[in-house]
C-alpha positions as CSV (number, residue, x, y, z in Angstrom):
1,X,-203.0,-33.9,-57.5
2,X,-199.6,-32.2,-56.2
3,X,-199.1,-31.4,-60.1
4,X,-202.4,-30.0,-60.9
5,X,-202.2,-27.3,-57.4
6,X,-198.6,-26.2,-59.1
7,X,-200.1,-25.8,-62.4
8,X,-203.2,-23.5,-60.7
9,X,-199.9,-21.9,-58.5
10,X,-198.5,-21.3,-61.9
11,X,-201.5,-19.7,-63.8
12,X,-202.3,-17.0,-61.1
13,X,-198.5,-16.4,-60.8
14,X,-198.6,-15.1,-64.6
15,X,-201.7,-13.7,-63.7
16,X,-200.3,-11.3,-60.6
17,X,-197.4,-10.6,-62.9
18,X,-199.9,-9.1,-65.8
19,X,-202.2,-7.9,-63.3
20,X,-199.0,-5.5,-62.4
21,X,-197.7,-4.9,-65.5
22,X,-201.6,-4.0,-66.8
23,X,-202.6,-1.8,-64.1
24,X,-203.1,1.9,-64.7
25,X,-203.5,2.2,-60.9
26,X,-200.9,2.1,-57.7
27,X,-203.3,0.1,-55.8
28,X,-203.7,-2.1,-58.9
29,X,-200.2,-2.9,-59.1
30,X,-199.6,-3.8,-55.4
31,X,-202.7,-5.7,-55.1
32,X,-200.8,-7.8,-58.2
33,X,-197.3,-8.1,-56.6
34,X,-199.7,-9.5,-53.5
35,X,-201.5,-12.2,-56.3
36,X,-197.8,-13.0,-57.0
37,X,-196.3,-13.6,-53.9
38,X,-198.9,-15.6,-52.4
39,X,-198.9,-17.6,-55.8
40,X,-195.4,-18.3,-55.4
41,X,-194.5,-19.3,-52.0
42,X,-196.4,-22.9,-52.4
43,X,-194.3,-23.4,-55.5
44,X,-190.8,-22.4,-53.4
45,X,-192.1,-25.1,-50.4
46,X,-192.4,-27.7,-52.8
47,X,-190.4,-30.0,-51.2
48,X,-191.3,-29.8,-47.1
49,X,-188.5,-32.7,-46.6
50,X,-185.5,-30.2,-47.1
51,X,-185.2,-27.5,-44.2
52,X,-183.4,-25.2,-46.7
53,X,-186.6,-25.3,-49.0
54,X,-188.5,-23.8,-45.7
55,X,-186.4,-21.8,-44.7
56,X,-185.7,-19.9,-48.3
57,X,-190.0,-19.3,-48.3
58,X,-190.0,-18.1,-45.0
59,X,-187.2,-16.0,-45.6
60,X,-188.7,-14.8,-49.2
61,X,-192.2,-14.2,-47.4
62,X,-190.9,-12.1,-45.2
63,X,-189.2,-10.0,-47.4
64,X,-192.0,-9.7,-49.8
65,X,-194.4,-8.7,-47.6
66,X,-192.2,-6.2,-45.8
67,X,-191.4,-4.6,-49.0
68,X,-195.8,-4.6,-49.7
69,X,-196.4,-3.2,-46.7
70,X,-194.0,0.1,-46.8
71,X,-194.8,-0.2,-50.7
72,X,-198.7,-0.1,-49.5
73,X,-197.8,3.3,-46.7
74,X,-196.3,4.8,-50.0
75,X,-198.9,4.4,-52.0
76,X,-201.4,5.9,-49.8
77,X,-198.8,8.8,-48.9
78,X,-198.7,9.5,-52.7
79,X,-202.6,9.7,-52.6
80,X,-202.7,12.3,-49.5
81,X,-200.2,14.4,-51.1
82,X,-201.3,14.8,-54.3
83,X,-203.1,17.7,-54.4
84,X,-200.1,19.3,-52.4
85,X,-197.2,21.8,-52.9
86,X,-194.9,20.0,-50.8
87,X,-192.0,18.8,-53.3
88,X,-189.6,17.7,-50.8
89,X,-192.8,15.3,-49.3
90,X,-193.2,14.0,-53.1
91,X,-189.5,13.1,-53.4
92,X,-189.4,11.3,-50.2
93,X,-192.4,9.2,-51.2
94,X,-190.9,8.5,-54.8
95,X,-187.5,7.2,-53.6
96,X,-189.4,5.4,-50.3
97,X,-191.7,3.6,-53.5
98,X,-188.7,3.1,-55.7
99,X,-186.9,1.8,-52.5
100,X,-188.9,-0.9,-51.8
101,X,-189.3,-2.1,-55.9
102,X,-185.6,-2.5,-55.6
103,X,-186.1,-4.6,-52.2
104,X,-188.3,-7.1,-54.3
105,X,-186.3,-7.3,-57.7
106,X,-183.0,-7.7,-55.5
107,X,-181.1,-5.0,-56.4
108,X,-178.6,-3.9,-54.3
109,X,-178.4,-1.9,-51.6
110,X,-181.6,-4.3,-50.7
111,X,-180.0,-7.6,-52.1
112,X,-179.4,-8.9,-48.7
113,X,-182.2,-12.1,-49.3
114,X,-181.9,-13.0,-52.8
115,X,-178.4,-15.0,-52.7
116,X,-179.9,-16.9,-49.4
117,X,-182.9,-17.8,-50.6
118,X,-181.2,-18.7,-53.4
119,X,-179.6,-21.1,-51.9
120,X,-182.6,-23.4,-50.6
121,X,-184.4,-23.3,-53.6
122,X,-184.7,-25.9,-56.8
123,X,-182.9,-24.8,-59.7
124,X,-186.8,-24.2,-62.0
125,X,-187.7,-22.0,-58.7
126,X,-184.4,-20.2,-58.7
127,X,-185.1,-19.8,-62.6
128,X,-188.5,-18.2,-62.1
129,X,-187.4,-16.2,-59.2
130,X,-184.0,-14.1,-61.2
131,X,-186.4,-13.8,-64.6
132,X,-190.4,-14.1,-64.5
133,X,-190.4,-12.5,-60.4
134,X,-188.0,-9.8,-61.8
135,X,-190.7,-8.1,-64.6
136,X,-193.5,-6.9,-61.9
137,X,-191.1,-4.8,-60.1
138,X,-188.9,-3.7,-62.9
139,X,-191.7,-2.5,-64.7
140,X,-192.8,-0.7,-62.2
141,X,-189.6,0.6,-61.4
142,X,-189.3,2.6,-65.3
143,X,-192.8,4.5,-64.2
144,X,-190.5,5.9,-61.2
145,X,-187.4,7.2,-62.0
146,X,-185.0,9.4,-59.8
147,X,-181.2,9.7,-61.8
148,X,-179.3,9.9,-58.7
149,X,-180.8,7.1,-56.7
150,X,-180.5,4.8,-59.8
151,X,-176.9,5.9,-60.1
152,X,-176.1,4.4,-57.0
153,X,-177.9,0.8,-57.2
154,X,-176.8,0.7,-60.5
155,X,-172.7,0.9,-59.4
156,X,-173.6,-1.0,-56.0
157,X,-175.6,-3.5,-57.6
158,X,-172.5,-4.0,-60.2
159,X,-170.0,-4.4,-57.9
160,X,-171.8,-6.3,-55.3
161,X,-172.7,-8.9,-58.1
162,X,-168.9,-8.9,-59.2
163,X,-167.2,-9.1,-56.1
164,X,-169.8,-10.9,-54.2
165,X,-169.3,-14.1,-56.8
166,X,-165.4,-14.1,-56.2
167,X,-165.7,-16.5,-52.7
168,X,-168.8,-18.7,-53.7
169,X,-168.7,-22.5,-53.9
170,X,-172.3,-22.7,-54.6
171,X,-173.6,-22.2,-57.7
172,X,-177.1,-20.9,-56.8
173,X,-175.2,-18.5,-54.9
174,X,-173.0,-17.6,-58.1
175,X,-176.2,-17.6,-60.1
176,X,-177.7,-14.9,-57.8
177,X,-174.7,-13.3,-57.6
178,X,-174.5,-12.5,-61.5
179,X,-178.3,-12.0,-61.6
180,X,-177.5,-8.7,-59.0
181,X,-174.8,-7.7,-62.0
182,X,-177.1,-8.4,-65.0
183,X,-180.1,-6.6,-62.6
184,X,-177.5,-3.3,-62.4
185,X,-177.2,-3.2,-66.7
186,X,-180.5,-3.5,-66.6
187,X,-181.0,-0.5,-64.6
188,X,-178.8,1.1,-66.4
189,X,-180.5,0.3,-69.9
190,X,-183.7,1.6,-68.5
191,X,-181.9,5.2,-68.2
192,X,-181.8,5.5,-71.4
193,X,-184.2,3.2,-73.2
194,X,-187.3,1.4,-72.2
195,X,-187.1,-1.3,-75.2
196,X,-183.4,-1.6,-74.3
197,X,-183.7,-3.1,-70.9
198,X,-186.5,-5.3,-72.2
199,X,-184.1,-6.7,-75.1
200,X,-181.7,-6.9,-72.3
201,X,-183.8,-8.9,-70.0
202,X,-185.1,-11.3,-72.7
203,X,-181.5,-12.1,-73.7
204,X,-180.3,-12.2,-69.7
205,X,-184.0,-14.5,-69.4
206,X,-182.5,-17.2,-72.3
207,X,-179.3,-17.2,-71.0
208,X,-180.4,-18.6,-67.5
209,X,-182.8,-20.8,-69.0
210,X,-179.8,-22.6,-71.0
211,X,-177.4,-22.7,-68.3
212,X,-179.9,-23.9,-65.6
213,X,-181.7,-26.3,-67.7
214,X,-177.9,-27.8,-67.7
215,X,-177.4,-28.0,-63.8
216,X,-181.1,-29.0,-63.3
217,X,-180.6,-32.0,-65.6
218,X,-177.6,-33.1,-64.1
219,X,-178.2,-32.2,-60.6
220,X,-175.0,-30.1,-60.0
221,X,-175.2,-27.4,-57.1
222,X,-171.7,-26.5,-56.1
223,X,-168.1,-26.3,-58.0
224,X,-166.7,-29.5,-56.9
225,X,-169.5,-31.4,-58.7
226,X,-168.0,-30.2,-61.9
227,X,-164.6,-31.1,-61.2
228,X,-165.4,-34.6,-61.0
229,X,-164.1,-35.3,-64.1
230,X,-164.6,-39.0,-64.1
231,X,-168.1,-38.3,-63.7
232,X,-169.0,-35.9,-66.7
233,X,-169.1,-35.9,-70.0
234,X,-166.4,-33.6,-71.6
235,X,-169.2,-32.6,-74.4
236,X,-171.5,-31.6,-71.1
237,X,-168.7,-29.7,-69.2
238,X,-167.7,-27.7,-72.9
239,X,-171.6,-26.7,-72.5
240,X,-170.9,-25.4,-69.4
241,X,-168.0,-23.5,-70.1
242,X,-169.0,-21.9,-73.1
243,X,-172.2,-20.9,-71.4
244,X,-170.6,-19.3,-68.4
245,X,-168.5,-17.1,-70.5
246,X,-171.8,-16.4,-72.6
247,X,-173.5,-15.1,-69.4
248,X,-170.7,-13.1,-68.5
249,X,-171.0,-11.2,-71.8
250,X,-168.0,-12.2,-73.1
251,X,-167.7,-11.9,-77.2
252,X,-168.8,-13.7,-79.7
253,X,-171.2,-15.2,-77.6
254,X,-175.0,-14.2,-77.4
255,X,-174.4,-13.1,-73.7
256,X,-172.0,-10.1,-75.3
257,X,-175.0,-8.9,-77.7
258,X,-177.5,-7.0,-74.9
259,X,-174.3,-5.7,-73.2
260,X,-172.8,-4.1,-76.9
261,X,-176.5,-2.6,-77.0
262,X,-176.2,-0.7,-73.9
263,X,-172.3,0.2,-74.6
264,X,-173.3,1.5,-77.4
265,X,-176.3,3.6,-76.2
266,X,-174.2,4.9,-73.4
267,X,-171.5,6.4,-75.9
268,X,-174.2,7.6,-77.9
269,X,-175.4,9.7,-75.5
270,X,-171.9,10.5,-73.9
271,X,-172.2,8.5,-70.7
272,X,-168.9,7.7,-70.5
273,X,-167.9,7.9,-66.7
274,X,-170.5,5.1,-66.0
275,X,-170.0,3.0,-69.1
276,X,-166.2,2.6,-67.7
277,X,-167.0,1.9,-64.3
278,X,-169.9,-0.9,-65.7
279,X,-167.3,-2.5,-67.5
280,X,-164.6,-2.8,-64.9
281,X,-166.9,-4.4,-62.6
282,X,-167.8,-6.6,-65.6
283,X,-165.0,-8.1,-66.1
284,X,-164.7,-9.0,-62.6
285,X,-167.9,-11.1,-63.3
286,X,-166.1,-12.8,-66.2
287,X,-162.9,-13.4,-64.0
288,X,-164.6,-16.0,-61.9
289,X,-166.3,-17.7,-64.6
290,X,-162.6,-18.0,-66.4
291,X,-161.1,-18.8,-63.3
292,X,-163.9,-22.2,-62.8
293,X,-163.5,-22.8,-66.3
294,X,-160.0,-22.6,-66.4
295,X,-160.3,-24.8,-63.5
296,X,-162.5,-27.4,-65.0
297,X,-160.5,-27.9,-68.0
298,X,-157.1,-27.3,-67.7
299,X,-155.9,-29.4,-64.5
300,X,-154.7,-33.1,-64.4
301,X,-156.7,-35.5,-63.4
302,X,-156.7,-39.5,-63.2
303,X,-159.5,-41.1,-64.8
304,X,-160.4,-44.5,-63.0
305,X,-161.5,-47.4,-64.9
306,X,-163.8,-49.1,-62.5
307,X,-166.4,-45.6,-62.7
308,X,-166.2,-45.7,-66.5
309,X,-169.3,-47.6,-66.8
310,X,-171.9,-45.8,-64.3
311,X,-175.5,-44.8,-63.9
312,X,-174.7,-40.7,-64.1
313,X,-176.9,-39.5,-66.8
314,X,-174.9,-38.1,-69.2
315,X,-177.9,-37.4,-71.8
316,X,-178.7,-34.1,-72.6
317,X,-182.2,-33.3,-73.4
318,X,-183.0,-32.2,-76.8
319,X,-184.5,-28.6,-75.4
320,X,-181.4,-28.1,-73.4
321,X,-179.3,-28.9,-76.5
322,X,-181.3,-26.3,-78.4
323,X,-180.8,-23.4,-75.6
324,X,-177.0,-24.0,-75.5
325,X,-176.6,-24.1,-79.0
326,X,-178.4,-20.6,-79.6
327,X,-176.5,-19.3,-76.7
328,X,-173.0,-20.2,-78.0
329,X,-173.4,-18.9,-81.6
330,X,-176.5,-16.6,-81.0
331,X,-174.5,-13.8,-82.0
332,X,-172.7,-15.4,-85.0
333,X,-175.8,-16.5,-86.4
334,X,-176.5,-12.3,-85.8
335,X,-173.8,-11.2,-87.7
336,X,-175.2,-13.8,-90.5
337,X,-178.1,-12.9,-90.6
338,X,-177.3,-9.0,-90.7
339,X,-174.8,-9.7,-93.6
340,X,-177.3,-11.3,-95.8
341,X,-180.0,-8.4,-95.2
């Protein structure tokens, strides 16, 4: 019974999302966002046993529907000015709506809940929260578009995702960490190109579907999980590697290919001020996945015989296998590909 309400929870989430994305009204597209939210809170408080779980919907609740509501005054603002010739009125509304579609994709200045909420969720509702949650608002976000005020969640959103990650033990909270990062190259694709922050997302989408489909199955939520050598497979904890340096864009992995799409739009059109500052707060991002990886791999340990044999699952599932494979040599498979044609 408990599966068949999340599948129905499921459906009409998709449904809101579409309902959004579809609309060729304002009121259309909050009255979505609404469908959304109230779709996906029963799926975050799937587990009432764990006060974190609780405590991440209430929070996420809140949030939501304190974004709707100033989203909702905006709208109807929009509406009685319409007609009007007061410009500074219009601009107001504009960066009061694009202010609170940031709020509910999590980009910074108005990140504040998505690393908490984060926390207390399972890693399939963290999944759908950083991609499928993310394409209402975004979409939304390209129909409203002020250069300055993206400027500045685009470099904050960046560098709160980079630095932010640097002191983190959890790995939800890394995860949400990077997805504030990946959120500001988004951004910044959108700019200049509405297909490119849709390649981008797609690509940033697979990436967190391969990596989290690898802590899900093996239950691992913070660092020190990993180091217990004894207790992982060396195959599982190359997966992991490879696929942290993969989402932090570093080459020839697939994680590098959306990010050389966007450097190379940015030089194209002579961007180059931002394009250095994106890629310095980058590599801050790939720092701290070196630095665990570097971590994992590279210090002594004592392996125990009596935990040899033990009941950890080290099986990897054959979708899972499939992900991390097309993540590791997505882009050499690219190149192939593009060499042949």
């Amino acid at each position: 019974m408990k599966k068949i309400s999340n599948n129905i929870f499921l459906i009409t989430l998709v449904f809101g999302t579409l309902m959004t994305i579809s609309s060729n009204s304002w009121l259309g597209a909050w009255m979505g966002l609404e469908i959304n939210l109230l779709s996906f809170i029963p799926l975050m408080n799937d587990n009432k046993k764990n006060l974190l779980t609780s405590e991440s919907s209430l929070k996420y609740f809140l949030t939501q529907a304190f974004a709707s509501s100033i989203l909702l005054f905006g709208i109807i603002m929009l509406m009685f000015f319409y007609n009007s010739n007061m410009t500074m009125y219009h601009s107001m509304n504009e960066i009061l709506i694009l202010s609170t579609l940031l709020l509910k994709s999590g980009a910074a200045p108005f990140h504040f809940w998505f690393p908490e909420v984060m926390e207390g969720l399972s890693w399939i509702n963290g999944l759908i929260l950083m991609t499928w949650q993310k394409i209402a608002p975004l979409m939304l976000i390209s129909y409203n578009f002020i250069y300055y005020f993206f400027m500045i969640s685009i470099i904050l959103s960046m560098l709160i995702g980079s630095l932010g990650g640097l002191n983190q033990s959890s790995l939800r909270k890394l995860m949400a960490f990077s997805s504030i990062n990946h959120l500001g190259w988004m951004l910044l694709a959108m700019m200049n190109n509405e297909m490119l922050w849709l390649t981008y997302f797609l690509m940033y989408s697979f990436l967190s579907i391969s990596i989290i489909l690898m802590f899900n199955n093996f239950k691992l939520f913070y660092f020190n999980q990993i180091f217990n050598i004894s207790l992982m497979n060396p195959i599982v904890k190359l997966f992991i590697f490879l696929n942290l340096l993969s989402l932090g864009g570093l080459p020839p992995f697939l994680g590098f290919l959306p990010k050389w799409l966007v450097i190379q739009n940015l030089i194209n059109m002579s961007q180059l001020f931002i394009l250095f500052i994106s890629v310095c707060l980058t590599l801050i991002t790939l720092y701290f996945y070196l630095r665990l990886s570097y971590s994992i791999f590279m210090l002594n340990y004592q392996k125990n015989s009596w935990i040899l044999k033990n009941n950890f699952n080290n099986k990897i599932s054959i979708i899972s296998l499939t992900f991390n494979f097309m993540s590791i040599s997505g882009l050499i498979l690219i190149f192939s590909i593009y060499l042949i044609i």
